[in-house]
C-alpha angles and dihedrals in degrees: 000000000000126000119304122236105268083245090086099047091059084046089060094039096052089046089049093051100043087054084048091054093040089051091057090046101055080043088057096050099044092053088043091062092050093061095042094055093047090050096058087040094051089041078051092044090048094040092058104049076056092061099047095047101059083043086055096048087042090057085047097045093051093037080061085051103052092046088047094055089038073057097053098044091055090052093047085059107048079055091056091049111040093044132074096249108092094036122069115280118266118252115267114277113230090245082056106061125066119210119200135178136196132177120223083224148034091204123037110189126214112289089025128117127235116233140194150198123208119187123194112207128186102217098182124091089236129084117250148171128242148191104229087162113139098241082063093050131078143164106202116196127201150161128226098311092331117104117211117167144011128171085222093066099097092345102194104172100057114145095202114221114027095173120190140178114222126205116205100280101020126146138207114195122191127166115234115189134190124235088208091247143112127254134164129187093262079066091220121187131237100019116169123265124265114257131232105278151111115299144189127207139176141173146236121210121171084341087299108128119222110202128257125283122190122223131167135223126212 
């Protein structure tokens, strides 16, 4: 063969350059793809240890609650429980009672009865129990130092227990009268009657004084 018109070497250059061209191409686009698959893995990758994290602090966050509220209720309960609240409430102390009287009258003529109001207050700010029975009750008269009369000499008409609850506040009114004679504790019989004259009396309720209060009688 003799040589070959030059026409057909710049054919074969130009075909072995354009397969050299399309060679690094392809090369380009494949490592282009590779990159672009390990960018949206590692974004996944990323996007799931996020994830995981805020569930993580979420399970923390409502694992402190719970043991805050398990907190609280214990508190609330050892409230409940040390204080008064859930128990019954204590009898009245004697400070905290008030005792007051008051005659209907200031003059009481011969052949009237002398009456009385006597009013139990619960003075605390506390609610309390207690007794208003009769038998715990007692309006006491006397003259000078001389004492005449009180409903608890040979009391015959006590009722026992008369058990209240008192709210702060709260008042317990009864009505004591005086059959114009004397007693004493002995419970002797045919003393002499009590005179015309000027009297005190007071009153005991649940072991709390009123004052004393004067009255005549004509």
């Amino acid at each position: 063969m003799g040589p070959q018109p030059s026409r057909v070497y710049w054919v074969r250059r130009l075909v072995v350059v354009g397969v050299l061209v399309a060679v690094v191409v392809l090369v380009v686009s494949l490592l282009s793809s590779l990159r672009g698959g390990d960018a949206p893995a590692t974004a996944a990758g990323e996007d799931t240890a996020a994830v995981t994290g805020a569930s993580d602090d979420d399970a923390a966050a409502a694992d402190g609650e719970e043991g805050a509220g398990a907190e609280d209720a214990a508190t609330d309960d050892g409230t409940a429980d040390d204080g008064s609240e859930g128990g019954a409430p204590d009898a009245c102390a004697v400070e905290a009672l008030t005792t007051t009287l008051v005659s209907d009258a200031a003059t009481y003529p011969a052949g009237s009865t002398p009456t009385f109001t006597v009013t139990l207050t619960n003075s605390s700010d506390k609610a309390c129990t207690v007794d208003a029975g009769t038998a715990n009750q007692s309006l006491v008269v006397t003259s000078g130092a001389d004492r005449i009369w009180s409903s608890a000499d040979c009391a015959t008409t006590a009722d026992g227990e008369r058990m209240l609850l008192m709210a702060p506040g709260a008042q317990e009114v009864v009505q004591l009268a005086w059959p114009r004679v004397r007693s004493d504790e002995a419970c002797t019989a045919d003393l002499p009657e009590p005179r015309a004259g000027t009297y005190t009396a007071l009153a005991v309720v649940a072991g709390a004084q009123s004052g004393q209060i004067v009255f005549d009688l004509g």
